[in-house]
C-alpha positions in Angstrom: 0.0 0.0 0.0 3.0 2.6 0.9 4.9 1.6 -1.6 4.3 4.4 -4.4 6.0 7.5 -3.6 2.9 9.4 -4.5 1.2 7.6 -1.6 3.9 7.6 0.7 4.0 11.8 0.3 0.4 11.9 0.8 0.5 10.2 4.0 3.2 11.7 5.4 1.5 15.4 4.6 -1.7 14.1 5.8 0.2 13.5 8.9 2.5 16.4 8.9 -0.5 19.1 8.1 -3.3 16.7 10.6 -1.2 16.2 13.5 -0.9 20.1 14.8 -4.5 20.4 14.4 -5.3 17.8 15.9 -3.5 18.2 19.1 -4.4 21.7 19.1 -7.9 20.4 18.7 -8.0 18.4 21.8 -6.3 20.2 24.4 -8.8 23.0 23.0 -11.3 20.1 24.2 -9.7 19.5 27.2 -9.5 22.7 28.1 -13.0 23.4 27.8 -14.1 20.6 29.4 -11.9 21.5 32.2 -13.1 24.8 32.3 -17.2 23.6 31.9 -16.4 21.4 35.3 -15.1 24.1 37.2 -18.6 26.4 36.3 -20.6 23.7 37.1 -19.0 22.8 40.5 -18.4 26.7 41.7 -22.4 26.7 40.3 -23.8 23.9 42.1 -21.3 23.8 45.1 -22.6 27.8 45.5 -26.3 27.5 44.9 -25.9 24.5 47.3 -24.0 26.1 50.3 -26.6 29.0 49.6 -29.5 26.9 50.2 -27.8 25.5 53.1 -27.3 29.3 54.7 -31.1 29.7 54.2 -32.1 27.0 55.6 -30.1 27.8 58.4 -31.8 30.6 59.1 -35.1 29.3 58.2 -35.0 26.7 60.4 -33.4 28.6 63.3 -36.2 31.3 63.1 -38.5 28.3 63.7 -36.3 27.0 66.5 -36.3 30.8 68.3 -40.2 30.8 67.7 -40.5 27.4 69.9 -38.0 28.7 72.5 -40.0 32.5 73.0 -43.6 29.7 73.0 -42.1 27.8 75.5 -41.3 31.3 77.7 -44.4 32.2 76.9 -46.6 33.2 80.6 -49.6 31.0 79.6 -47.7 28.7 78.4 -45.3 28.2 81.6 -48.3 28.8 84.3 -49.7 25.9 85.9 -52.7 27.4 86.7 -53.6 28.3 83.2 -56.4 26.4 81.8 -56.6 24.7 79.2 -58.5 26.9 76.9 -55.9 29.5 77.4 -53.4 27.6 76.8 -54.8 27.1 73.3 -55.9 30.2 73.0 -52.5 31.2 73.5 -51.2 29.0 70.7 -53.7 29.7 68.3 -52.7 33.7 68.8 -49.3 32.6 67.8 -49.7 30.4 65.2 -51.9 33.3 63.8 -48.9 36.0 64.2 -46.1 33.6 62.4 -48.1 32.0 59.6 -45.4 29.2 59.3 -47.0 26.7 60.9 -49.8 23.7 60.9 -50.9 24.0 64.7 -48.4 23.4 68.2 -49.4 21.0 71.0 -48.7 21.6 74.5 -47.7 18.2 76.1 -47.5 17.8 80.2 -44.7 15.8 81.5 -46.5 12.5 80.9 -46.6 12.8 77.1 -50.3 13.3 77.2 -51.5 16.6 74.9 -53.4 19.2 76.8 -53.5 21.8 74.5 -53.8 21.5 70.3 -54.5 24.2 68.3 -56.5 21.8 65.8 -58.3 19.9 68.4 -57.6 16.3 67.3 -55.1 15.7 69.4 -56.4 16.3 72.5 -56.1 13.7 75.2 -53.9 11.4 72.5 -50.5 10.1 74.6 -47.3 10.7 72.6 -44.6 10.3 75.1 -42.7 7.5 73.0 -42.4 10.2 70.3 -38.3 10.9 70.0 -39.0 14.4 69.5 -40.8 14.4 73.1 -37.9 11.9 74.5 -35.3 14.5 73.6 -37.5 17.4 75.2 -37.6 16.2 78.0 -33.8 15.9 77.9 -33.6 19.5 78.2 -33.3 19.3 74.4 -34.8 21.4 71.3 -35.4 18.8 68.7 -35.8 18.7 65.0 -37.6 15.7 63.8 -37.7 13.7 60.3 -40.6 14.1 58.3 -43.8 12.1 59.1 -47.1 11.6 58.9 -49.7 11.7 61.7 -53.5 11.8 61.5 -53.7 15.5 62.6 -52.9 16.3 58.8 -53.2 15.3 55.7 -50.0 16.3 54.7 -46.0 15.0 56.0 -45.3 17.3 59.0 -41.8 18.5 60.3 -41.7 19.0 64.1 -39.8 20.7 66.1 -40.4 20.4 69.7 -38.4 22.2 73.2 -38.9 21.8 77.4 -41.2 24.0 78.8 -39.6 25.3 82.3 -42.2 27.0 85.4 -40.9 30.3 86.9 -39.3 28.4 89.6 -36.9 26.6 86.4 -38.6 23.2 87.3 -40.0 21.8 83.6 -43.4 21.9 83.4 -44.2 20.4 79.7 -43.4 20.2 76.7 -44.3 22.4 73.5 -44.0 21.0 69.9 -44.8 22.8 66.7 -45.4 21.6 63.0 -44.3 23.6 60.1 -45.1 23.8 56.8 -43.0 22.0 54.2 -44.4 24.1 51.6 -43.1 27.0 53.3 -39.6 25.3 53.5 -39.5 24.5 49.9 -40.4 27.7 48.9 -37.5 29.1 50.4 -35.6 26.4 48.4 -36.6 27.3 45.3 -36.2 31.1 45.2 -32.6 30.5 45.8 -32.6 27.7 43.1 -33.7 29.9 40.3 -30.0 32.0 41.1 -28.0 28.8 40.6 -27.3 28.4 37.0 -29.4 30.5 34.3 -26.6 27.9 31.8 -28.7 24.3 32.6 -32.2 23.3 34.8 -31.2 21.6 38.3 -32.8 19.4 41.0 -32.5 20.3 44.1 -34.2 18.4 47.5 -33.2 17.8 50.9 -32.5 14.1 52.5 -31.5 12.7 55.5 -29.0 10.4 56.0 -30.9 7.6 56.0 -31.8 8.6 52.3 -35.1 9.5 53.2 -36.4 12.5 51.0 -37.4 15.2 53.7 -38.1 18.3 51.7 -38.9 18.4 47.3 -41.3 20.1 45.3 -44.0 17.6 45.7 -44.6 17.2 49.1 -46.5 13.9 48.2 -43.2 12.9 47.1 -40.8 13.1 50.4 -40.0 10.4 53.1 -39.4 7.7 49.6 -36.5 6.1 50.9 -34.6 4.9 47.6 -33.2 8.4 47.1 -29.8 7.0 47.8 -30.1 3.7 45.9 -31.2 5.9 43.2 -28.0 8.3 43.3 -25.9 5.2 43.9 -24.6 5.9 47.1 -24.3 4.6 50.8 -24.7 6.3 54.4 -20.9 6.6 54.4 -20.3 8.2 50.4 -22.7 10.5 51.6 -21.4 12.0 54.5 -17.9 11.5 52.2 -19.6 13.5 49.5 -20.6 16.4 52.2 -17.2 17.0 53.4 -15.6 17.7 49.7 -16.1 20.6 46.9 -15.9 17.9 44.4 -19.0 16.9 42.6 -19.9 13.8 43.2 -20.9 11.4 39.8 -24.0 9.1 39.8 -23.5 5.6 39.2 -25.2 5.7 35.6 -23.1 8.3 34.7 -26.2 10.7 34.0 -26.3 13.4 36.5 -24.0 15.5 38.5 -24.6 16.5 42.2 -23.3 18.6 44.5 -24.6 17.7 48.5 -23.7 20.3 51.4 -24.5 18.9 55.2 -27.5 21.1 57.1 -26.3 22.9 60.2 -29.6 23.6 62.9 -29.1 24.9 66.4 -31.7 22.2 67.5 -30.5 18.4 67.4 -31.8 16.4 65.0 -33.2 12.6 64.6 -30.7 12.4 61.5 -28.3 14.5 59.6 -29.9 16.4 56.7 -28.6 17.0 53.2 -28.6 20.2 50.5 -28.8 18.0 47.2 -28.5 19.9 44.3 -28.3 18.1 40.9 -27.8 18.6 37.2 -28.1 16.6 34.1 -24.4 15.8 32.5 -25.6 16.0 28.8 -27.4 19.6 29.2 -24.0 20.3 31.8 -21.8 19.5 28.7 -23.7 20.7 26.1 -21.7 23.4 25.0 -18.6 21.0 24.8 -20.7 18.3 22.3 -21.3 21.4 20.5 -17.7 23.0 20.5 -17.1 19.1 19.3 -19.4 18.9 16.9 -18.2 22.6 15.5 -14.5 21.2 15.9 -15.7 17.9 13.9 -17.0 19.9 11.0 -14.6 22.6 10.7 -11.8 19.5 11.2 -13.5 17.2 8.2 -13.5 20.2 5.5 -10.0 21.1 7.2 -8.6 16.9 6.0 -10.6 16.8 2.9 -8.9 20.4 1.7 -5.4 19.0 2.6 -6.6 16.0 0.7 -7.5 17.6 -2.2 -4.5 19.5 -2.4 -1.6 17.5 -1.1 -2.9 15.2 -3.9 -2.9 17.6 -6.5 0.7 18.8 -5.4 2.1 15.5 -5.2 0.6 14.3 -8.6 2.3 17.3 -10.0 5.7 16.1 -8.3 5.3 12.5 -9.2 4.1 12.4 -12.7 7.7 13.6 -14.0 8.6 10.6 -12.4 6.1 8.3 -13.3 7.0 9.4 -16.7 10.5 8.6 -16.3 9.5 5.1 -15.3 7.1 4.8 -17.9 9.9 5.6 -20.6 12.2 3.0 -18.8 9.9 0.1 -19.3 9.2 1.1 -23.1 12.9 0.8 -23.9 13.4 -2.7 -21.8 10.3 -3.8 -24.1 12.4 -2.3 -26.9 11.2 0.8 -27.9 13.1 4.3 -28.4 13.7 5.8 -24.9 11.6 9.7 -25.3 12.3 12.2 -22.5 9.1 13.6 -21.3 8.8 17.2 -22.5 5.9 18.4 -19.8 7.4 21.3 -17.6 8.8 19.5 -14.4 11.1 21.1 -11.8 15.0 21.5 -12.3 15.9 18.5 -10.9 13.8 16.5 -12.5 14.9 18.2 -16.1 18.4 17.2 -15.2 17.1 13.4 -14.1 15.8 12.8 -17.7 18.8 14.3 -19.5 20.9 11.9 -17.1 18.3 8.5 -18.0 18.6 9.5 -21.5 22.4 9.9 -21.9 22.6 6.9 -20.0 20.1 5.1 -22.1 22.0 6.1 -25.3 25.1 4.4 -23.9 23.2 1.4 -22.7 22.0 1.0 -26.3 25.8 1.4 -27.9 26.8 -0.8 -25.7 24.3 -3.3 -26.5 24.9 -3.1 -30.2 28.4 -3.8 -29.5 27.8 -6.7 -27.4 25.7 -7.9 -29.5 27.6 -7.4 -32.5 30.4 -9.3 -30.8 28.1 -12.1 -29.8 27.2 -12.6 -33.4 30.8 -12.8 -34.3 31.9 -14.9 -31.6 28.3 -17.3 -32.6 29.5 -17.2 -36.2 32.7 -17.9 -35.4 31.9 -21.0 -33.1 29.0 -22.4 -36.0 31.9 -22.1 -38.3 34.5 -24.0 -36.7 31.7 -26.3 -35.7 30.5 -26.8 -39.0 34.3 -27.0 -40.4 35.3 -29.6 -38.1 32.1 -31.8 -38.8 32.5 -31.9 -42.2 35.8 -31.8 -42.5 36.8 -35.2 -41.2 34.1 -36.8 -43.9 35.6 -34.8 -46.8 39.1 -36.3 -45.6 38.1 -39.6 -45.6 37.1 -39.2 -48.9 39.5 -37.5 -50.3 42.2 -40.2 -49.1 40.0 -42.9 -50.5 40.0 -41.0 -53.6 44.0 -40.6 -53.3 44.5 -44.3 -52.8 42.4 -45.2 -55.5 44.5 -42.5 -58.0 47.9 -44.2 -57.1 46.8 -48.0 -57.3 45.3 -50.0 -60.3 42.1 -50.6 -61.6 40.5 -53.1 -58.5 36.7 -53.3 -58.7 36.9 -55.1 -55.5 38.8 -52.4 -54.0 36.3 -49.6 -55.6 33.2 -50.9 -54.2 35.1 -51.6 -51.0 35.8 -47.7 -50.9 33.2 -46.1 -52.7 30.6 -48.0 -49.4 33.1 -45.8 -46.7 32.7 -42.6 -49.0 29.1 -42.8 -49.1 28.8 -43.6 -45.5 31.2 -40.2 -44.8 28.9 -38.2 -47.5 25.2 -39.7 -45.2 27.5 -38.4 -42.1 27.6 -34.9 -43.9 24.1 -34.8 -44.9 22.5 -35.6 -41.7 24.8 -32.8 -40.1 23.4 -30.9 -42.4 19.9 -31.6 -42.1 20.2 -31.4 -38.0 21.6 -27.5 -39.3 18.7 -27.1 -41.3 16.4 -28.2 -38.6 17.7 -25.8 -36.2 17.7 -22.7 -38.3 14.4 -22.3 -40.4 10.7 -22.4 -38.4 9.0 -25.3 -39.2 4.8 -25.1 -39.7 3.5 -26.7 -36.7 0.6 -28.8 -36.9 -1.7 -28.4 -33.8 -3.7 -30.8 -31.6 -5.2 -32.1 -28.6 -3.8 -34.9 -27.1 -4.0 -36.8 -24.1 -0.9 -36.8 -22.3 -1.3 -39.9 -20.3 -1.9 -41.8 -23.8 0.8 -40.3 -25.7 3.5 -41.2 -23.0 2.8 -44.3 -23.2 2.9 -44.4 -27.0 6.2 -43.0 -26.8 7.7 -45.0 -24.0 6.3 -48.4 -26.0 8.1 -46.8 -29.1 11.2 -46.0 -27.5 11.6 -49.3 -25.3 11.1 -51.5 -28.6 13.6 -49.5 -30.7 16.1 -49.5 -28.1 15.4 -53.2 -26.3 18.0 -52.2 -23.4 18.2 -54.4 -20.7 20.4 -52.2 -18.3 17.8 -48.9 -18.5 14.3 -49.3 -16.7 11.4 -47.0 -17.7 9.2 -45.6 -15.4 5.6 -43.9 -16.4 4.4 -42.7 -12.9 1.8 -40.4 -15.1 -1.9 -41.9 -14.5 -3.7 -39.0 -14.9 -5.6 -38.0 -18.2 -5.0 -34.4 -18.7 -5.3 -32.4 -22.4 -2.0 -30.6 -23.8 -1.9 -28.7 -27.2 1.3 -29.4 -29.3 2.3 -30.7 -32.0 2.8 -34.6 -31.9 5.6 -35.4 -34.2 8.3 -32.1 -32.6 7.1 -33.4 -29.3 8.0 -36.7 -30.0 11.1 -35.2 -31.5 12.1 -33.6 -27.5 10.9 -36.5 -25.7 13.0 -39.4 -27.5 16.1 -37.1 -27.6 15.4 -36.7 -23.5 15.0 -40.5 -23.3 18.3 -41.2 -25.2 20.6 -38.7 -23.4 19.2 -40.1 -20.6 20.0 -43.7 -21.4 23.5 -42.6 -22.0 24.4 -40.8 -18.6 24.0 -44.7 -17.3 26.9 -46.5 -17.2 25.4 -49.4 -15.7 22.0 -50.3 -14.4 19.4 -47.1 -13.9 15.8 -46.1 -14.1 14.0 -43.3 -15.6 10.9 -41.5 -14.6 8.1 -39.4 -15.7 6.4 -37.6 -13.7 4.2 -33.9 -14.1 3.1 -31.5 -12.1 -0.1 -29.0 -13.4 0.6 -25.0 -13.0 -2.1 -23.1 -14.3 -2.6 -23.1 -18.0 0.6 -25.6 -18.7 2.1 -29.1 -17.2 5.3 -29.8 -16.5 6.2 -33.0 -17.6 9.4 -34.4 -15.4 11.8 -36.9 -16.9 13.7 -37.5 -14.0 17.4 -40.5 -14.0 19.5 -41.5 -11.3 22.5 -41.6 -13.4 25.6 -40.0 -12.7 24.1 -36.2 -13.4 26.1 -33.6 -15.2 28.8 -31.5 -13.9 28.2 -27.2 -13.1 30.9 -26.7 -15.7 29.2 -28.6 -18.0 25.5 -27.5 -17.1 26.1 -24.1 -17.9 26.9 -24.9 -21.1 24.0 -27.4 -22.3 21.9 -26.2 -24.9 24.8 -24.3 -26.7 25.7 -25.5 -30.3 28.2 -27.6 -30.9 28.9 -28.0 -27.4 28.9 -31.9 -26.5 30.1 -34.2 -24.0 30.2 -37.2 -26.4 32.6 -38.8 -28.4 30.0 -39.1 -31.3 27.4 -36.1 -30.7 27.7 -33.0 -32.7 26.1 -30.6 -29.7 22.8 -29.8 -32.0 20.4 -32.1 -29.9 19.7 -30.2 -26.8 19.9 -27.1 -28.7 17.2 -28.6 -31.3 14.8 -29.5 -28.1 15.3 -25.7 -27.0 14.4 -24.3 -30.2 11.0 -26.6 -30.7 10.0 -26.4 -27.3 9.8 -22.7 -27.4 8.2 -23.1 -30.9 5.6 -24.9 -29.1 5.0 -22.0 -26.8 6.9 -24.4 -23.9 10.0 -24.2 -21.8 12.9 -26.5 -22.0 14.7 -26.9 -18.5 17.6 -28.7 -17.4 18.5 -29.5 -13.5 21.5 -31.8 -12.3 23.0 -32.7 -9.5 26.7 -34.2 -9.7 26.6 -38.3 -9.0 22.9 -37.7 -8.0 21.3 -37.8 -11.4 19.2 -35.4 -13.8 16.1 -33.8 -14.5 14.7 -32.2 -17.8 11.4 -30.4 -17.2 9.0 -29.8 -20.3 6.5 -26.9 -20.0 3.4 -27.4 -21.8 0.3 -25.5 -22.6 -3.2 -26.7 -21.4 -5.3 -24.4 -23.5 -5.5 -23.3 -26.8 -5.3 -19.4 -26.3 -1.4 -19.5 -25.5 -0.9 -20.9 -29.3 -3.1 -18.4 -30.6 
């Protein structure tokens, strides 16, 4: 994939120009993250402690209201009745405004006064709000419900002492939670103009003591719902950190209530946002940074591939005018404008092309002299021994008399020398002019075994064992009578390398669209020297060959659009491997 340079510029660009922006893109996101967590927590950790502050106050207003009731004169005389007593309430409870009703409770727990008149007689001494009274304590209960009202009540209850500071009773009030949560929400509408909250009150328990919906309060699965314990929330109370639902949805920030009067369980400022509408502006700063980034890649693209197609075609043009003069055509220096070094790159191919082509034509002008000069010594020394035969013959029969006997006896060894000069050359003939090839489909299977049958009773050898290990019918196209032509001169130089027992086999192999047809000995194999040299003419091993056979087999096997192939190994034995075509469109 990286291996064109045009590619490997346009990555490396790509990287070069996308990496700055990149980085720059998301410490920019970072950054602004960082920056939207801080808002939110100084938001929500200040609406928070300000809700906290006012309920302070709120609830120690309520606690000084109890205290002045229980120093009230009524209230603290014995001798009052209890009509006035309840009179006395009912005046207060219509001065403050803040409250459902008080009760007046003697010593015993039993209510003598009620400003709503259903409680009147009813025993609550094993109320912990009337325990801790008569403690000496002013007490702040948990919400709960009691049949006086139809609503969840919060009480808040403090000992009654007589003029002689002896304690007398016990008075107890019930405030509005409306009230409470009105207070709440003024001060939640100056949290965060940015992103809606939530905001409520618990205790530690996790029971919901002051929300919107008053039906609502004293559910305890707040904190299973905010996926905390007792313990991460009085952890989550003593940090500025902003502490992470479970779900990963909402944010909160929870500040501990402070009341002057002691209370049946700690109570908790919750206030909460939603992390999406929290982080909004950074999914849109990252959507802005998306888009802005995309055009930003697709313009560097667009132009780092038009500038490095400008800087690669020269080159791409030099390579393209490389190939054409290894397939043999005149090499043409491109002559599109290209930078300066670029010019001087295709004045330095083409020089060097120009001397790669002299070169060649003296190489190959000195091949063909050193080939002619080998064909004719080979052809001079082939025929020259016949012609001296007979010209000795014809000597001896000059100087001698008239012997028919003796004629006949000579003229037989000069026709024998003249057959010896014609074959040579007809084998000369054979090599040099193209012969018309007569095409067909045969079975390969079936023709080795013609062959082998033709070859084994021609040359009825009892040393030489032939081995057909072919048994599969596959189709070749050739032309019988040169094939026949290789595989016989294979099987006889193969016969020859033996000089005692041996074994020849054929074997193939299928590539696609040829065979290769493997005539393997186990003779004594032929030397490197030697190898290197096979297939030249007149280059023999043999006391009798003339070095035209292997060359012969060369020449028709690439005239049958084959490949002639020779491997040896020294004292192991030999291989010749015939390439043939399986389909007609290779001879086309």
């Amino acid at each position: 994939m990286l291996k064109s340079l045009q590619t490997r510029i346009l990555l490396y660009s790509l990287l070069i120009a996308s990496l700055p922006v990149l980085i720059l893109g998301i410490i920019s996101y970072e950054s602004q993250r960082s920056l939207l967590e801080k808002e939110a927590k100084n938001a929500l950790n200040a609406g928070s402690l300000n809700i906290v502050n006012e309920t302070y106050s709120y609830l120690n207003e309520r606690n000084s209201d109890v205290k002045l009731l229980s120093a009230n004169s009524v209230i603290i005389n014995p001798g009052s009745s209890k009509e006035e007593k309840s009179d006395e309430l009912k005046k207060f409870i219509g001065a403050k405004g803040e409250y459902y009703g008080f009760l007046y409770l003697d010593l015993e727990g039993k209510v003598i006064a009620d400003t709503s008149n259903k409680m009147i007689g009813a025993n609550l001494a094993k109320r912990i709000w009337f325990e801790e009274a008569l403690e000496g304590n002013e007490f702040l209960s948990d919400v709960y419900k009691t049949r006086a009202y139809s609503e969840p009540i919060i009480t808040l209850s403090a000992p009654v002492y007589g003029r002689t500071g002896q304690m007398v009773g016990v008075v107890s009030s019930a405030f509005r939670l409306e009230n409470l949560w009105e207070m709440i929400e003024r001060k939640a509408v100056d949290i965060s103009d940015k992103y809606p909250v939530n905001i409520f009150m618990i205790n530690q328990e996790g029971i919901m003591v002051s929300k919107k919906d008053p039906h609502g309060i004293q559910q305890n699965s707040t904190l299973e719902e905010m996926g905390l314990t007792k313990a991460k929330l009085i952890e989550a109370s003593e940090t500025d950190n902003l502490y992470s639902a479970e779900n990963g949805e909402k944010i909160y920030s929870i500040q501990a209530v402070h009341t002057l009067a002691q209370t049946e369980n700690k109570w908790f400022v919750v206030v909460g946002a939603d992390k999406k509408q929290v982080f909004q502006p950074l999914n849109d700063l990252l959507s802005r940074y998306l888009t802005i980034y995309t055009i930003l890649f697709v313009s560097i693209i667009i132009v780092v591939y038009l500038f490095t197609k400008t800087l690669v075609r020269p080159v791409q043009d030099l390579v393209e005018a490389t190939e054409e003069f290894i397939e043999g055509k005149e090499f043409v220096v491109s002559n599109k404008r290209s930078f300066e070094e670029m010019v001087k790159l295709n004045l330095a191919f083409q020089r060097m092309m120009e001397t790669i082509e002299d070169r060649e034509k003296e190489i190959v002008r000195t091949e063909k002299l050193k080939y002619v000069g080998q064909l004719a010594a080979g052809v001079a020394h082939e025929i020259r021994n016949p012609l001296t035969t007979i010209k000795g013959f014809f000597q001896l029969l000059k100087s001698q008399d008239y012997d028919k006997t003796l004629i006949v006896k000579y003229s037989d060894v000069m026709l024998e020398e003249v057959n010896r000069v014609n074959v040579f050359v007809t084998q000369l003939l054979d090599l040099a002019k193209p012969h018309q090839l007569e095409w067909e489909k045969l079975d390969i299977k079936d023709f080795l075994d013609e062959i082998i049958d033709v070859y084994s009773s021609s040359n009825p050898s009892s040393h030489v064992t032939l081995i057909n290990s072919v048994t599969q019918s596959i189709y070749i196209y050739t032309d019988r009578n040169r094939l026949r032509q290789v595989l016989l001169n294979v099987l006889n130089n193969s016969c020859e390398a033996f000089d005692s027992k041996g074994k020849i086999e054929l074997n193939l192999t299928i590539v696609p669209q040829y065979i290769k047809l493997i005539i393997r000995d186990d003779g004594i194999g032929i030397s490197p020297e030697n190898l290197k040299n096979i297939g030249m003419p007149f280059y023999t091993t043999k006391l009798e060959g003339n070095g035209l056979g292997v060359a012969t087999c060369i020449q028709i096997m690439e005239e049958l659009k084959g490949k002639f192939q020779i491997e040896s190994t020294y004292g192991q034995g030999t291989e010749v491997i015939l390439t043939i075509p399986t389909t007609n469109r290779l001879i086309r």
